[in-house]
C-alpha positions as CSV (number, residue, x, y, z in Angstrom):
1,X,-7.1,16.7,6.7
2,X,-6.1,20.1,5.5
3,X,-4.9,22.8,7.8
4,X,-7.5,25.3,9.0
5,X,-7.3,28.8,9.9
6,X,-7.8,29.4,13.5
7,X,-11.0,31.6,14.2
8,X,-10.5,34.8,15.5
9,X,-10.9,33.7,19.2
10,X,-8.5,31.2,18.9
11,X,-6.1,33.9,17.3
12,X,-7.0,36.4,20.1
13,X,-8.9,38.4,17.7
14,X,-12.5,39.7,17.8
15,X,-15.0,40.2,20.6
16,X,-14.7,36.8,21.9
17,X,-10.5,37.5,22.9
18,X,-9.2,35.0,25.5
19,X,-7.6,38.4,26.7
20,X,-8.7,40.4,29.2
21,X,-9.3,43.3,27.6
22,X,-8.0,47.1,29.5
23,X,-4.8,45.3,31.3
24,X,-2.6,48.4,31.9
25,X,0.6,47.4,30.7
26,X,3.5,49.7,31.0
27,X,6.3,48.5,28.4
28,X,10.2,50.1,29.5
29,X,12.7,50.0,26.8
30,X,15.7,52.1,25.2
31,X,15.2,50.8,21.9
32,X,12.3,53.1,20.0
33,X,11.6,50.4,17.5
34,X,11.2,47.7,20.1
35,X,8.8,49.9,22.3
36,X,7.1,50.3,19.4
37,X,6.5,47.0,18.2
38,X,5.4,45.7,21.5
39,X,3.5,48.3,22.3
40,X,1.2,47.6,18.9
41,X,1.2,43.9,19.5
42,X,-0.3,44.4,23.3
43,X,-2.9,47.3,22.0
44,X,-3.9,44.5,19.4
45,X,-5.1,42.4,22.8
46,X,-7.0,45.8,23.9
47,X,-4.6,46.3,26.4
48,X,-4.1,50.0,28.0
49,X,-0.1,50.1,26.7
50,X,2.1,53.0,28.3
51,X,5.5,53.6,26.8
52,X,8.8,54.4,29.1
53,X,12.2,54.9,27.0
54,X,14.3,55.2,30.5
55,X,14.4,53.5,33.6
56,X,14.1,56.5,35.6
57,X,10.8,58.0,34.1
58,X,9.3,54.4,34.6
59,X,10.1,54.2,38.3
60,X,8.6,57.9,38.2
61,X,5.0,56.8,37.0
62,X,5.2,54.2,39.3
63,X,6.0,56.0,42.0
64,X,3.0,58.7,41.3
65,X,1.0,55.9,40.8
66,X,1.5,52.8,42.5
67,X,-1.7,50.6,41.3
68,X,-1.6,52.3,37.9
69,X,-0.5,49.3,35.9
70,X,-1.4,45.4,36.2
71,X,1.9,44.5,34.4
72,X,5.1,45.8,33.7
73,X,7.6,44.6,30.8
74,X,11.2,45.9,31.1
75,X,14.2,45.6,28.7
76,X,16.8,43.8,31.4
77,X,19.8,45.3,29.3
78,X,19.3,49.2,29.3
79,X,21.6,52.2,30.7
């Protein structure tokens, strides 16, 4: 048996995505490249991706907005 490539739904590709598509994700993280990179790979799953450099603006959006965002993904190591 030779190895296959997945199909797209298996890959979390297409129309047929295993993710749920619009999750409002807000990514927090001093590095640029980092928040960059993660924020490409989540808009890949359709997600709504919102980008914080600083600890302080994110508390700041979620303050204004407390049920703006299903999901939050912090850097644990930032100033």
């Amino acid at each position: 048996m030779g190895t296959e490539a997945k199909p797209h739904s298996e890959r979390g590709e297409g129309p047929t995505s295993p993710f749920p598509s619009g999750l409002r994700v807000m990514v927090v993280d001093d590095d640029p490249l980092c928040l960059r990179v993660v924020e490409e790979m989540l808009k890949r799953c359709r997600y709504e991706v919102r980008t914080c450099n600083n600890a302080a603006s994110a508390l700041d959006l979620l303050r204004e907005n407390r049920s703006g965002f299903d999901l939050v993904l912090s850097d644990v190591y930032m100033p």
